[in-house]
C-alpha positions as CSV (number, residue, x, y, z in Angstrom):
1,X,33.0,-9.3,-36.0
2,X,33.7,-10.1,-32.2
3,X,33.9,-6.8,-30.9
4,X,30.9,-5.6,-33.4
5,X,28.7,-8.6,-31.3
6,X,30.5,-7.3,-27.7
7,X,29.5,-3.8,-28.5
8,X,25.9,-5.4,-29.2
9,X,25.8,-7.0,-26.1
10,X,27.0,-4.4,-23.8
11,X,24.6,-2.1,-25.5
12,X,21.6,-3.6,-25.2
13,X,22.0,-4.1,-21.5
14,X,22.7,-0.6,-21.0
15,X,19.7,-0.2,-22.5
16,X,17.8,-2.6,-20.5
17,X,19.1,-1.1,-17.5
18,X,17.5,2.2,-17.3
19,X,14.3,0.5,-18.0
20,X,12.1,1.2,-15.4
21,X,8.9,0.4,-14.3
22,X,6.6,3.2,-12.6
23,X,5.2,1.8,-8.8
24,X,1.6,2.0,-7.5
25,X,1.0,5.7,-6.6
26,X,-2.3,5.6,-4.6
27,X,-2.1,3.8,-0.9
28,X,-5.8,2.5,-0.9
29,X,-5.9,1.1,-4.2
30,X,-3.6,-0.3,-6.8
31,X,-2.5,0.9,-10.0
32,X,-2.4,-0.9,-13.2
33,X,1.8,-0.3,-12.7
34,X,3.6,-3.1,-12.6
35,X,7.0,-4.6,-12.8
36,X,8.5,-5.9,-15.5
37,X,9.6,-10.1,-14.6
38,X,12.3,-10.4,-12.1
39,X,12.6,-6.6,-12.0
40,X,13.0,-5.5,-8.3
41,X,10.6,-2.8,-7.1
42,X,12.5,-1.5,-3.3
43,X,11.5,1.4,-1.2
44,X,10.4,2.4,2.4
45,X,7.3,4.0,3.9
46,X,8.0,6.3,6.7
47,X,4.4,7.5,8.8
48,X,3.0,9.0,11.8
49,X,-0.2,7.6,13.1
50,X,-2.4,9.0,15.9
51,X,-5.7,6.9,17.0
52,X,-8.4,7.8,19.5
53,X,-9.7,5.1,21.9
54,X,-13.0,3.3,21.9
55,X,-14.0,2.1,25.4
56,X,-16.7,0.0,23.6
57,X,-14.5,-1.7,20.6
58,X,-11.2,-2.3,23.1
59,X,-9.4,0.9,21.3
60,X,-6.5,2.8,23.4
61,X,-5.5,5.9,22.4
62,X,-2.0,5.6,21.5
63,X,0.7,7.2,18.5
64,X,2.9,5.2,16.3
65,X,6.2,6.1,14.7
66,X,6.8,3.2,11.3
67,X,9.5,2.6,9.4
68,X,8.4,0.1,7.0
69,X,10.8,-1.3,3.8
70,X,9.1,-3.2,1.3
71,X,10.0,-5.3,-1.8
72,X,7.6,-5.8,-5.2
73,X,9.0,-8.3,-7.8
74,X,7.7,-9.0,-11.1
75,X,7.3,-12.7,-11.2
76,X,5.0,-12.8,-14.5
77,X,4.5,-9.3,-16.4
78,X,1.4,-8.8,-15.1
79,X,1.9,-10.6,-11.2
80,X,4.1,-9.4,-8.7
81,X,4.9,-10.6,-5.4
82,X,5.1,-8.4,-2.4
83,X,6.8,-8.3,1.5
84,X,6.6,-5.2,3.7
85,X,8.5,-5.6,7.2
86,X,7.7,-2.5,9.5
87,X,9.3,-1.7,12.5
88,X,7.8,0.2,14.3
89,X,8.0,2.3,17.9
90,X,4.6,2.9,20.0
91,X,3.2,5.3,23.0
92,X,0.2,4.0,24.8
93,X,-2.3,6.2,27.1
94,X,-2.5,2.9,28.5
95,X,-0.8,-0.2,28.6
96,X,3.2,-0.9,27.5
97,X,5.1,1.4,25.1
98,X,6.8,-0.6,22.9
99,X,9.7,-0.5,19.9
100,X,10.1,-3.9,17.6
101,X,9.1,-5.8,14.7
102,X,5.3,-5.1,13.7
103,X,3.3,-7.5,11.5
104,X,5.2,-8.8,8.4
105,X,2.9,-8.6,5.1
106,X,3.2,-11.0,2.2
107,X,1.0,-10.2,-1.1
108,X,0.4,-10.9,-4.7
109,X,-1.0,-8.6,-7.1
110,X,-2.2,-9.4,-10.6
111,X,-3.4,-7.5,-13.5
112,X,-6.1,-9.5,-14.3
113,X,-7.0,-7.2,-17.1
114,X,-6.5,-4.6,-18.9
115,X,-7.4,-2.7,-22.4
116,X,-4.8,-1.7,-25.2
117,X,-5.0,1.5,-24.3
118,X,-4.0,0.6,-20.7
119,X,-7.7,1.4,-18.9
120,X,-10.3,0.3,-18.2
121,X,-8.4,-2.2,-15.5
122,X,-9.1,-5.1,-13.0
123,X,-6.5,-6.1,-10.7
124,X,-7.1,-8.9,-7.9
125,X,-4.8,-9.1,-5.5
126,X,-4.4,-11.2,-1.8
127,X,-2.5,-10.3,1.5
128,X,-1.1,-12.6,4.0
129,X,-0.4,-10.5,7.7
130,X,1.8,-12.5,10.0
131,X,1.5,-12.1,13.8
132,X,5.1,-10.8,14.2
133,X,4.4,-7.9,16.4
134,X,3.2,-7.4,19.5
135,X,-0.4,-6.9,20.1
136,X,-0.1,-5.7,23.7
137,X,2.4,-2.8,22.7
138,X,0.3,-1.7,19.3
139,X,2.9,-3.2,17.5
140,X,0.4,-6.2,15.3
141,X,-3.2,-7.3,15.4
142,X,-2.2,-10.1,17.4
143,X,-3.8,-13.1,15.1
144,X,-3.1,-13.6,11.0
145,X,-5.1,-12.6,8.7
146,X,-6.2,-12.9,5.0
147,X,-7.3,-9.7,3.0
148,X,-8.7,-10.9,-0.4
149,X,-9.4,-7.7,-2.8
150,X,-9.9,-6.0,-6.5
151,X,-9.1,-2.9,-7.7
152,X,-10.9,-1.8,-10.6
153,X,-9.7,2.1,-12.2
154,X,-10.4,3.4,-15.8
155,X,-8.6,7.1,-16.9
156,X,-10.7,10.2,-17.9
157,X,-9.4,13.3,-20.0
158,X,-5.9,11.2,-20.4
159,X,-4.7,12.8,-17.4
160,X,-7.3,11.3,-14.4
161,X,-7.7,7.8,-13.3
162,X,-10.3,6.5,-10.9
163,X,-9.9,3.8,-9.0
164,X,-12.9,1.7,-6.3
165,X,-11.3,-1.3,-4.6
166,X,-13.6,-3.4,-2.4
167,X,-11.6,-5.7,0.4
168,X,-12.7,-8.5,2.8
169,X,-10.5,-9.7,6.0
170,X,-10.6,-12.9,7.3
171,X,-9.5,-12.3,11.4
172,X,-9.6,-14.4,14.4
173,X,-12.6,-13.1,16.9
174,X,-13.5,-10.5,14.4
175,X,-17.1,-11.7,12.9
176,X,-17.1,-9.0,9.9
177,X,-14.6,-6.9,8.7
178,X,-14.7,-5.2,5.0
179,X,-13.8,-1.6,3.7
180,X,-14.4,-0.6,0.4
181,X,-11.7,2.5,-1.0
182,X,-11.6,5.1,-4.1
183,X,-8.7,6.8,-5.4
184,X,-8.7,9.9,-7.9
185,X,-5.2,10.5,-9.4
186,X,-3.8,14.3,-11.0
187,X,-1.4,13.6,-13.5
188,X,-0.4,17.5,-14.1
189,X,2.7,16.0,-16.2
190,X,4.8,13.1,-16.6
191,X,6.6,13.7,-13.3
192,X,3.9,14.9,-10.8
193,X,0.6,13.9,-9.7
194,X,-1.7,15.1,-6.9
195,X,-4.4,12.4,-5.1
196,X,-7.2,12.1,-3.0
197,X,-7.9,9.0,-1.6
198,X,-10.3,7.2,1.1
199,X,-12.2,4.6,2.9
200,X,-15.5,3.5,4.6
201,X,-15.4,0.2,6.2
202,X,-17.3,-2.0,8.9
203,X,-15.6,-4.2,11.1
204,X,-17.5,-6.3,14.5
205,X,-15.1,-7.6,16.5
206,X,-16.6,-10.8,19.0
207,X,-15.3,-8.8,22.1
208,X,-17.0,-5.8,21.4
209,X,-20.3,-4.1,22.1
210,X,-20.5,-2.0,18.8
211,X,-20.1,-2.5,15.0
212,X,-16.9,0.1,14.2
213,X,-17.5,1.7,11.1
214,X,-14.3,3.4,10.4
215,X,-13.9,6.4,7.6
216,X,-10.7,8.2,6.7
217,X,-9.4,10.4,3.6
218,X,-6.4,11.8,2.4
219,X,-4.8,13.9,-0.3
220,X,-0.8,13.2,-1.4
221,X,1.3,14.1,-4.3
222,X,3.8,11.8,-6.0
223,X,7.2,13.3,-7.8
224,X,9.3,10.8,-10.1
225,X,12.6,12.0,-9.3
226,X,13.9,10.0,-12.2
227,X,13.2,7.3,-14.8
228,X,13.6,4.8,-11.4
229,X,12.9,6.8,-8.6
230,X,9.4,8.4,-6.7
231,X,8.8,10.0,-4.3
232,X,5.7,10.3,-2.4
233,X,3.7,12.4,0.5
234,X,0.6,11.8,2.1
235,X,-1.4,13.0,5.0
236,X,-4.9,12.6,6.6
237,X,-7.1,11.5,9.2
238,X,-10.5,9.1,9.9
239,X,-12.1,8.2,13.2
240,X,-13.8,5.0,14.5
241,X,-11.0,2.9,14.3
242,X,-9.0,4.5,11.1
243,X,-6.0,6.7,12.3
244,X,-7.3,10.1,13.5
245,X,-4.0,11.9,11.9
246,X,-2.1,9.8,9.6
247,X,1.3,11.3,7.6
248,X,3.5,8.9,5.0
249,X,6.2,9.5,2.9
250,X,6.9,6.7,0.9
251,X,10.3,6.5,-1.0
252,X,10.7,4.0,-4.4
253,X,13.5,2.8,-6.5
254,X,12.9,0.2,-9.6
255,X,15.9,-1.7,-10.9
């Protein structure tokens, strides 16, 4: 009777084990895929970004190399708690190159609802940006901020979901700043998606001459490597303040 209750035991956290949740897929929106509670989402964003400079909104031209890991953990079934700590290395037309610790990013996301059938859903979600890096070397922003925003995304022909997510950021010196993003995900099969993405935003800075309206868009695809592990490639560009050429990959594992 002991062993028969061992076996059980050992069993059914095998089983549990190669449970695995599926992560976000789309950058500029969220997903209605979540975490489990307590189970660990870890990966690492790797980009390339490129901007232009704006005389009138205090932009220098510069490029960016990031290496960012990040944590998700399911504290409820439908909230998780986020961190991202990039590191990043900068080369400024003008001003200081410089290598270090950018801005550290603390969130929560909640699926605030969602139907039976898993769409239509709503998902608020908040993000606190620390003042870790270095504003003078393009490493941070320089001041903390608060981006408060919701995802909304319903699925059409089973294999297509749409997402709009509308966000407002409260900044130091910066007046107005809001961007409002829509996502269009490919499921061709269980294990790869293609998706197009973007942004339009406004942002008026109290040291500026100009209201920056930045615009970007890009397309990725997303391969789940396993039950626990995707892998995912994206590249674009924008102007007026978004990243004029912009390449991730972004690497996840759920345990």
């Amino acid at each position: 009777m002991l062993k028969r209750a061992v076996c059980f035991v050992v069993l059914s956290l095998m089983s549990a084990s190669v449970v695995c949740a599926e992560s976000s897929r789309p950058m500029l929106t969220l997903e209605n895929r979540f975490p489990e509670q307590w189970q660990v989402e870890a990966g690492v964003y790797g980009s390339y970004e490129d901007y232009d400079e704006d005389e009138k909104n205090n932009l220098v031209d510069h490029t960016a190399y990031w290496g960012s890991p990040y944590v998700r953990v399911g504290l409820l079934d439908r909230l998780a708690a986020t961190l991202k700590v990039p590191y990043g290395s900068t080369s400024m037309k003008v001003g200081e190159d410089g290598t270090g610790l950018g801005d550290v990013v603390l969130g929560l996301q909640f699926l605030a609802y969602e139907d039976i059938f898993h769409y239509p859903f709503i998902i608020p979600h908040v993000e606190a940006r620390l003042k870790t890096g270095d504003e003078e070397k393009g490493l941070g922003d320089g001041a903390n901020s608060l981006t408060c925003g919701l995802s909304v995304g319903s699925v059409m022909y089973d294999c297509v979901t749409i997402i709009v997510d509308g966000r407002y950021k409260f900044i130091e010196n910066v007046t107005e700043n809001y961007s409002v993003g829509g996502s269009i995900i490919w499921d061709l099969d269980e294990q790869f998606a293609l998706l197009a993405e973007g942004y339009i935003g406004s942002m008026k800075r109290e040291d500026a001459e100009d209201v920056l309206r930045p615009i970007y868009g890009q397309a990725g695809m997303v391969y789940r490597a396993t039950e626990c592990l995707d892998i995912g490639l994206y590249g674009g560009g924008g102007k007026d303040g978004a990243p004029s050429v912009n390449t991730t990959l972004k690497v996840s594992y759920t345990f």
